[in-house]
GUZAKOL-637254 format. One record per residue (C-alpha): x, y negated, z; residue in three letters. Coordinates in steps of 0.02 Angstrom, whole numbers, plus 50000, padded with zeros to 5 digits. Each point is the difference from the previous one (the first is absolute). Example, Ala and Ser with C-alpha at 12.3 -4.5 7.8 and 13.67 -1.06 7.14 Angstrom:
REM GUZAKOL-637254
506155022550390ALA;500694982849967SER;
END
This chain:
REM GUZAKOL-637254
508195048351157UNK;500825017650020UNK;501834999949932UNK;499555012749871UNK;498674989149917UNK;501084984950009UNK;501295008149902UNK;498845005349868UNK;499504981949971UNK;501664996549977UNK;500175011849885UNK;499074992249884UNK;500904984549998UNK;501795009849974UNK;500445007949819UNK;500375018850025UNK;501765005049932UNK;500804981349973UNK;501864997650055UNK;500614990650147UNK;500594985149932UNK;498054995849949UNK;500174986550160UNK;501324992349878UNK;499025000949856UNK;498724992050070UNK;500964986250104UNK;500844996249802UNK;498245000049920UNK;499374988050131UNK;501444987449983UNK;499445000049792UNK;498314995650097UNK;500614985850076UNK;500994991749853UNK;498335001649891UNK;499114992950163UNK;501044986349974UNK;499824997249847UNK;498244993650032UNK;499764982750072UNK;500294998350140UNK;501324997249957UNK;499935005749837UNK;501785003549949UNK;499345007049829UNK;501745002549931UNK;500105014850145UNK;498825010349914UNK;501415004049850UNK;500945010450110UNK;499035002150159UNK;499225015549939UNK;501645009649947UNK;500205008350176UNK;498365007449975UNK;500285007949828UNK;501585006150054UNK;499055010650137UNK;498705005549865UNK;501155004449875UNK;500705012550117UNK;498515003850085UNK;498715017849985UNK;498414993949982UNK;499375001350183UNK;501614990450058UNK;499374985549864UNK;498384999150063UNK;500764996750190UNK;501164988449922UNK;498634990449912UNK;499004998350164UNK;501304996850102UNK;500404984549843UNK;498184994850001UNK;499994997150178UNK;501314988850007UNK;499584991649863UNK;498124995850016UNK;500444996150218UNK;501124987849934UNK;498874990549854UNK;498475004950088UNK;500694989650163UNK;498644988149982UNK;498545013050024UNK;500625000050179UNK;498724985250024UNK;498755011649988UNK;500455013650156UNK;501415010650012UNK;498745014749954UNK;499614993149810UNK;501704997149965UNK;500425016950049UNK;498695007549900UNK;500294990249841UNK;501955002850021UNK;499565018750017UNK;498804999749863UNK;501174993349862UNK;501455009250053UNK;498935016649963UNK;500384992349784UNK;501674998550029UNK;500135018050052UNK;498955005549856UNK;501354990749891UNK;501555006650110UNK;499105018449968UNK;499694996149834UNK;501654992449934UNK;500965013050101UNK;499105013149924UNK;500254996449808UNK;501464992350006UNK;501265011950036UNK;500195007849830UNK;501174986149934UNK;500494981050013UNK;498714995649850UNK;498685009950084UNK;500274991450191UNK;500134981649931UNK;498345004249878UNK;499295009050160UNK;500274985350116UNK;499284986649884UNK;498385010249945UNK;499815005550163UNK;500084982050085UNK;498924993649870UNK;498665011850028UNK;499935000850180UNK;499864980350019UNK;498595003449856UNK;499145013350143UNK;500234985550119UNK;498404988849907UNK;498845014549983UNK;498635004450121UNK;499114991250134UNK;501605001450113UNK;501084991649876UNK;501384989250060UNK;501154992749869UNK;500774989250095UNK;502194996749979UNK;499965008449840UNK;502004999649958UNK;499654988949841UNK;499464987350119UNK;501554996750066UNK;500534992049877UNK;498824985449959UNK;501314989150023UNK;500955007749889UNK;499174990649821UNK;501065006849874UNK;499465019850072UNK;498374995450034UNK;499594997949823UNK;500025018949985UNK;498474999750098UNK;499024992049834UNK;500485017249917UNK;499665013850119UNK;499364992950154UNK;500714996450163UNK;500485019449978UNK;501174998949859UNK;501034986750128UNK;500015012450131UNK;500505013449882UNK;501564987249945UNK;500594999150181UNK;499885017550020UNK;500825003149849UNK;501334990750042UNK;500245007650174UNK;499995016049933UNK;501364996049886UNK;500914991450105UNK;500035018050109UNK;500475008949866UNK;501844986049953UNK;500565000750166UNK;499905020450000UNK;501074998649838UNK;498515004849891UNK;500264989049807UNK;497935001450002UNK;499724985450111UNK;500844989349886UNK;498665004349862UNK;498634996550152UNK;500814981750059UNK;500204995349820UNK;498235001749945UNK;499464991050161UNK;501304985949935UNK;499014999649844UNK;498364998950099UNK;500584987250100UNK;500824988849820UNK;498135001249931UNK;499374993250142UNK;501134986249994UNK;499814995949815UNK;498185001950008UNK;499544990250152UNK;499164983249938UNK;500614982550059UNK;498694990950121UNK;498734992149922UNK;498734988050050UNK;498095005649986UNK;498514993049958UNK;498775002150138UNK;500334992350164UNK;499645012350148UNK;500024999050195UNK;499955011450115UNK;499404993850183UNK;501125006050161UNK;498964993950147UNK;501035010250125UNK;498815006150112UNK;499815013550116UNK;499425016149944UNK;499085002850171UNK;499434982950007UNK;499304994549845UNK;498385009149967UNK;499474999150169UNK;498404989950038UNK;500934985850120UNK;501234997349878UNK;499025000249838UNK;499734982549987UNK;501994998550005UNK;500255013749859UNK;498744991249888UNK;500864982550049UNK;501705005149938UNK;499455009249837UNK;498964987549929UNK;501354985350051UNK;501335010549902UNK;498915001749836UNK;499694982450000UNK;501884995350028UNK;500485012849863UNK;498754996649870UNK;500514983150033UNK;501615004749952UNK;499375004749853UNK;499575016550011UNK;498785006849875UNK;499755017650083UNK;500205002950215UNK;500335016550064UNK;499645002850197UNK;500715014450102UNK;499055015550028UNK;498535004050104UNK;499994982250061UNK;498344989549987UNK;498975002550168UNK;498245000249930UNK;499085010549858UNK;500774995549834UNK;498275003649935UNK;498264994150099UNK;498375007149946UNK;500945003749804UNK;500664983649974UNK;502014993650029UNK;500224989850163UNK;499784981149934UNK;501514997350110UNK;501265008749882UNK;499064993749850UNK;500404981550054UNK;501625006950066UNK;500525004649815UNK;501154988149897UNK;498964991449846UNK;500285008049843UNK;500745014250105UNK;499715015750110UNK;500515005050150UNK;500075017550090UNK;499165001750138UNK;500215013250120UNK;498945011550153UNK;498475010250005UNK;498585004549903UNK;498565007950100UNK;501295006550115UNK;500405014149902UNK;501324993749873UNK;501714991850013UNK;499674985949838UNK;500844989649906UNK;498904986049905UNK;500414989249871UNK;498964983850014UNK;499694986349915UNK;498944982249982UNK;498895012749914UNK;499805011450133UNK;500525017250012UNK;501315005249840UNK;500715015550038UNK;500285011950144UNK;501275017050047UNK;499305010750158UNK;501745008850071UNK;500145015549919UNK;501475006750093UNK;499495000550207UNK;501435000750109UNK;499625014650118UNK;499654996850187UNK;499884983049963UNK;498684997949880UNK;498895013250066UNK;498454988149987UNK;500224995849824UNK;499445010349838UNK;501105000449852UNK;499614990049857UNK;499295005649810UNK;501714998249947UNK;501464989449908UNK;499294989949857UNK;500694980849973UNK;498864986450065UNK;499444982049907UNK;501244986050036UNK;500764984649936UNK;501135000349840UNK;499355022149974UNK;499685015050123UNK;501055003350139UNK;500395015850091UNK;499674996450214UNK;500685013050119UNK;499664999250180UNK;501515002550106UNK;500285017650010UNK;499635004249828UNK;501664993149925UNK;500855014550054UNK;499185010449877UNK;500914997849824UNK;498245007249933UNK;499094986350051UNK;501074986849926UNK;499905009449835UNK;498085002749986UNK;499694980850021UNK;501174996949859UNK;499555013349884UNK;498124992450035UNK;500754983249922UNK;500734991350171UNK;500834983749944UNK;500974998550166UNK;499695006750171UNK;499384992750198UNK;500405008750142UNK;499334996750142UNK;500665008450177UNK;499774997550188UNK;501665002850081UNK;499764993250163UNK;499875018350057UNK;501885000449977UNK;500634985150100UNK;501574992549956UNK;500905017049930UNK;500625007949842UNK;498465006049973UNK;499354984049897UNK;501664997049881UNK;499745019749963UNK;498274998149941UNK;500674984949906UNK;501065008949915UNK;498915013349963UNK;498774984549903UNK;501614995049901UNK;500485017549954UNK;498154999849910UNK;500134983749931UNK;501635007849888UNK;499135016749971UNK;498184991049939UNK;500974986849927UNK;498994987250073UNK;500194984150096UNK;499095003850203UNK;499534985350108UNK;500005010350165UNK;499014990550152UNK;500745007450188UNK;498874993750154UNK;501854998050112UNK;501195002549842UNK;500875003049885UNK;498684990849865UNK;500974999549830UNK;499824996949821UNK;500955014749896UNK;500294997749828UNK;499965014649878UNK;501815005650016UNK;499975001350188UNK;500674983150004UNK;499414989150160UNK;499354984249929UNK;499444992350185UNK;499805008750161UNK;499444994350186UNK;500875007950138UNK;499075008350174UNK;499224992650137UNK;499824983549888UNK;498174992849963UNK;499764994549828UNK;500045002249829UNK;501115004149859UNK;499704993649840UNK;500735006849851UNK;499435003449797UNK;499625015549929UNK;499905006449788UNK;498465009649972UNK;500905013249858UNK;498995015149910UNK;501495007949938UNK;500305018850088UNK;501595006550056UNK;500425015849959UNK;499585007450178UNK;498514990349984UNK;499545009049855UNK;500705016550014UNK;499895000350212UNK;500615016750084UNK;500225011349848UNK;501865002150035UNK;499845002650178UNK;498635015949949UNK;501135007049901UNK;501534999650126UNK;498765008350139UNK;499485013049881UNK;501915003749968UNK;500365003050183UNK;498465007650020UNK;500405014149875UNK;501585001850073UNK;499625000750180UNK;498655015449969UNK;501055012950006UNK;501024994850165UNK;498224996950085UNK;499405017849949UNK;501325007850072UNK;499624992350164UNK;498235008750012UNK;500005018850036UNK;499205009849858UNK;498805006150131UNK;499514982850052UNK;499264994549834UNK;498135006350036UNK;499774991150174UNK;500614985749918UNK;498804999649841UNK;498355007250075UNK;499754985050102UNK;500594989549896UNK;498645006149870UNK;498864998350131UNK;500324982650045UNK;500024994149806UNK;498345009449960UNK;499124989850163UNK;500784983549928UNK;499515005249833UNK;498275004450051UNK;499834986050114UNK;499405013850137UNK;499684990950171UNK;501745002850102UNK;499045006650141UNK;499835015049862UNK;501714999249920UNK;500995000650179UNK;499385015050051UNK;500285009549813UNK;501724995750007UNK;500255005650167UNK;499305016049954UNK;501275000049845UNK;501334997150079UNK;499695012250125UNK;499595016649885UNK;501804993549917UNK;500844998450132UNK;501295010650109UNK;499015004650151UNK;498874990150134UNK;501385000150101UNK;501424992749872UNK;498504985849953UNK;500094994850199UNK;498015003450007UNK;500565013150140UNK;501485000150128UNK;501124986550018UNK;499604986750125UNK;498434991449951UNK;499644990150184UNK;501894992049937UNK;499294996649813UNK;498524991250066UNK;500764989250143UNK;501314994849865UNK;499054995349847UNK;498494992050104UNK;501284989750082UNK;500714994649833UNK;498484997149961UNK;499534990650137UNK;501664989749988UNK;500044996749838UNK;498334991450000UNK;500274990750156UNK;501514993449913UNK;499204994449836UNK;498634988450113UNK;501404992350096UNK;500994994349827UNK;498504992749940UNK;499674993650164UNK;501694990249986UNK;499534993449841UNK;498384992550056UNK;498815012649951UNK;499335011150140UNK;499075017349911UNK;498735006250078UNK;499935014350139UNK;498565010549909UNK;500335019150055UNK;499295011549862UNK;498255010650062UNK;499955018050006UNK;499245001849821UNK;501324990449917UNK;501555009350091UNK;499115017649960UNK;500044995649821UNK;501664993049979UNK;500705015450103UNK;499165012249855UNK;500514987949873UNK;501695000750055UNK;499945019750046UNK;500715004049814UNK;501384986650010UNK;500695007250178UNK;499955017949982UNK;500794999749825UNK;501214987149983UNK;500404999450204UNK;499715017950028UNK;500305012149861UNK;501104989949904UNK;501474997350136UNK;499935022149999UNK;500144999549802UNK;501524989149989UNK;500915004750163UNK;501715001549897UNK;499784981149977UNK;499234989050140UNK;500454982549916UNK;499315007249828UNK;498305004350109UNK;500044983650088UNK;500124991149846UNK;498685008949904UNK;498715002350148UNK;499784980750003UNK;500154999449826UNK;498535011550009UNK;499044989250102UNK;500094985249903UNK;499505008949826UNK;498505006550111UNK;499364983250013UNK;500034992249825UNK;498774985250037UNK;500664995450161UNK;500124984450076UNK;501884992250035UNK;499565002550170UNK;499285017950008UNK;501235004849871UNK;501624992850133UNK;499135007550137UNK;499935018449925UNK;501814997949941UNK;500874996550194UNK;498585010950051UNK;500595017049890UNK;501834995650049UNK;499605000150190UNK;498825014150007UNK;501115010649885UNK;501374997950118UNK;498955005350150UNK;499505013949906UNK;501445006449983UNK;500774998550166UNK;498385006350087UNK;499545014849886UNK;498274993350014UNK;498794992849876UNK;498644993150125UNK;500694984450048UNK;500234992949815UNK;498015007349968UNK;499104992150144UNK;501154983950003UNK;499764995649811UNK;498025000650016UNK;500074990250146UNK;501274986449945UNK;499104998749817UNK;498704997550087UNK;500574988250096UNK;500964990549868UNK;498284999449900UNK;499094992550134UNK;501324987850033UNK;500174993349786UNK;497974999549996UNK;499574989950164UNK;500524984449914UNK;501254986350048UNK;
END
């Protein structure tokens, strides 16, 4: 690439205006990255999240609000490298993208916090709080959502704090860890404030203590099977005879053991749990007398399902609502989160991935959830930290439901969890067997339970309010029409439900009468043969990449090129999306390339409402890429042609079946 094009891509990933020592900044907010990092198991020094994060502040509190929002990235990448480690297992090229991905928040919160909280101490440790809150809030919303090492989970080790989590969520134990960081800042710069800040988190953390309840025995005996298998291995044909061996041995040892209800791991019995409407008879017989047990695999190949089974036959059963994207691309997302039939009331199931979701957990209890399974496959992590986080994660819900979880891993860590967060019985990885443990089916509600995010609302509306007037000052007065003409354009075709094919091309055309000339939208000039190579061979590369991961895993996707028709329509589709938020937008908001970056994918994903997990990741790395080569070709083409082509593409790929 010419040397005048490369420097305008780089331009857009340097602030204009920010001081020299913005290396040091950043090296400072990356070592707060690393002590949170750390915090997390492994190795999970939890008392390092107290004071890890005071570096950081100190950089925000002195910070303009571009310099935050470096600072913040620059803090979320170390951070989510280090606690994300365990992705690695999945290609270097994941990691990176995920690492990248939630980094993005943390910017949004260094921006953010930067922003509103230089008009006074109060105002910074208020700003830093709300504004943490509400960004980890962001992080569960939308089909890209990825709430995973939310601050408060650091600490669910930590009983006596955890107990905050039955009030507010696992938010209002992030916010106390932030609090305290942030007044921690503010007593070693001589500021008497951060006293007032540590003292009310000393209070937090006393009601914790004096609330937590002593262990107590239940009254329903539970197991939860480990058989330990491999993740590659265990649905396959020439080993299904092995994979039905070892789960139906296990239920027999543990209702032996007198277990009245058996919990397997996710996604794990080989054949149809339902033949021509009717349960399997083999998990029928399978099912201790008197009992149930939850069974776990397909229905009609469409649905990731959890059934609850008895000597009856079929009792209850929870289709995954929540689809992890890339890796569930087969599956369709369940009805929903209501409480299934089981022994001794209703419990709440959630299927591995949905834990992370503090939602979830609520609806099943608010529905009348007496306690709660989950049920995971982990083997896709291998021995890492990557199981004990998601363990935590379950105990951090057990505390904010206030119910007892009997949590079945297929390679570990299965666990009972009483109601406090307490672990009653746990069985480490790479063992095969079961735990077996009691659980109190309970109907009162705790008060997050009951009252569930209203606080967290509230804070986001605070910085909200507060943050309007910095980010109107960032957008020229000029700029404000070839903003909200497409942008009208694209609700009214959502609104409408007009084909996209229709809706592309009427954005493109609003964006262009709005806009500051053909040539300042890239559809003339610049160096389009330089556009195209580059984004067709992202394209090319990144979908090359995402069969070889799967690959790895032991799931080859198909090769299935998109036709002609398919790519043409994508391409007009997509025309809108391109020229508006890749082309005219970059030209609107040229004073501030990060603030373009960030709301030209932002764009994209509010384009696509109904999206799929995978679509909806794909259009976010997508916009980010293509905006870049936008901007350091001048040309719009590339990003046009490549996104109907690789939609395409990534639609004929998701629909050709496993």
């Amino acid at each position: 690439m010419p040397l005048r094009e490369w420097q305008e891509v780089q331009e857009v990933l340097r602030p204009r205006g920010v001081a020299a020592e913005i290396p040091l900044r950043a090296v400072t907010a990356a070592c707060s990255g690393v002590f949170l990092g750390l915090s997390f198991p492994h190795p999970g020094w939890w008392p390092l999240a107290w004071f890890g994060l005071v570096p950081f502040f100190r950089v925000l509190r002195t910070s303009a609000p571009g310099e935050g929002a470096w600072a913040g990235f620059a803090f979320g990448l170390a951070f989510h490298a280090t606690v994300l480690a365990w992705l690695l297992v999945f290609g270097p090229a994941a990691y990176a993208v995920l690492v990248l991905f939630a980094a993005a928040y943390c910017a949004l919160f260094g921006w953010v916090a930067a922003a509103v909280g230089q008009a006074g101490e109060i105002r910074f440790v208020l700003a830093a709080v709300c504004a943490w809150v509400a960004v980890e809030w962001l992080r569960t919303l939308g089909p890209v959502a990825f709430p995973w090492a939310l601050v408060g989970v650091s600490q669910w080790q930590n009983l006596p704090v955890l107990q905050l989590a039955s009030v507010g969520g696992v938010y209002l134990v992030s916010a106390a860890v932030v609090a305290a960081n942030a007044g921690l800042e503010l007593l070693l710069a001589g500021r008497a404030l951060g006293v007032v800040a540590l003292a009310a988190v000393a209070a937090g953390w006393a009601w914790g203590a004096a609330r937590l309840e002593p262990a107590a025995e239940g009254s329903l005996a539970v197991a939860a099977v480990q058989p330990n298998l491999a993740q590659r291995e265990k649905l396959r044909p020439e080993h299904a005879d092995r994979t039905r061996r070892a789960l139906l041995e296990l239920t027999q040892r543990a209702a032996a053991a007198g277990a009245v209800l058996v919990v397997w791991p996710e996604h794990y019995w080989p054949d149809p749990l339902i033949r021509g409407g009717s349960v399997d008879r083999r998990l029928v017989e399978a099912s201790p007398a008197g009992g149930a047990l939850v069974a776990t695999g397909e229905v009609e190949g469409r649905w990731n399902t959890a059934l609850v089974v008895g000597r009856e036959g079929l009792v209850g059963r929870h289709d995954k609502v929540r689809l992890v994207p890339l890796g569930e691309w087969w599956a369709q997302p369940g009805p929903g989160y209501e409480p299934v039939p089981a022994p001794l009331g209703p419990a709440g199931v959630l299927i591995c991935y949905e834990a992370v979701y503090p939602s979830a957990a609520r609806a099943l209890v608010r529905g009348g959830a007496r306690y709660l399974v989950h049920t995971t496959e982990e083997g896709w992590f291998g021995v890492s930290a990557g199981p004990v986080q998601h363990l935590a994660v379950a105990v951090v819900r057990a505390a904010e439901a206030g119910r007892d979880v009997v949590r079945a891993a297929s390679t570990g860590i299965s666990a009972v969890v009483d109601a406090s967060g307490r672990l009653q019985a746990t069985l480490p990885q790479a063992v095969d067997g079961f735990v077996l443990g009691t659980v109190r089916p309970r109907t009162d509600l705790t008060p997050y339970a009951r009252w569930g995010d209203l606080w967290v609302y509230v804070a986001s509306l605070c910085v909200a309010a507060l943050s309007v007037r910095r980010v109107a000052s960032v957008v020229p007065q000029d700029a404000w029409p070839g903003l909200l003409v497409p942008a009208l354009a694209a609700a009214a075709g959502l609104l409408l439900r007009w084909p996209s094919e229709v809706t592309g091309p009427l954005v493109a055309a609003g964006a262009l009468a709005t806009s500051r000339g053909l040539r300042a939208a890239g559809v003339v000039g610049g160096r389009p043969v330089w556009s195209l190579a580059l984004t067709s061979g992202f394209v090319w590369a990144a979908l090359w990449l995402l069969r070889q991961g799967f690959a790895a895993q032991g799931i080859p996707l198909p090769d299935a090129l998109p036709g002609l028709e398919p790519a043409l329509r994508s391409t007009l589709a997509g025309l809108g999306e391109e020229v508006w938020l890749r082309g005219t937008l970059p030209a609107l908001l040229r004073c501030s390339p990060a603030g373009a970056l960030l709301a030209s994918v932002a764009g994209s994903l509010l384009m696509h409402p109904k999206a799929s997990g995978e679509v909806a990741a794909w259009h976010v790395v997508t916009a980010a890429v293509f905006f870049i080569v936008r901007r350091g070709t001048g040309s719009v083409w590339g990003p046009v042609l490549a996104r109907g082509f690789g939609d395409a593409w990534l639609g004929s790929v998701l629909h050709s079946g496993p």
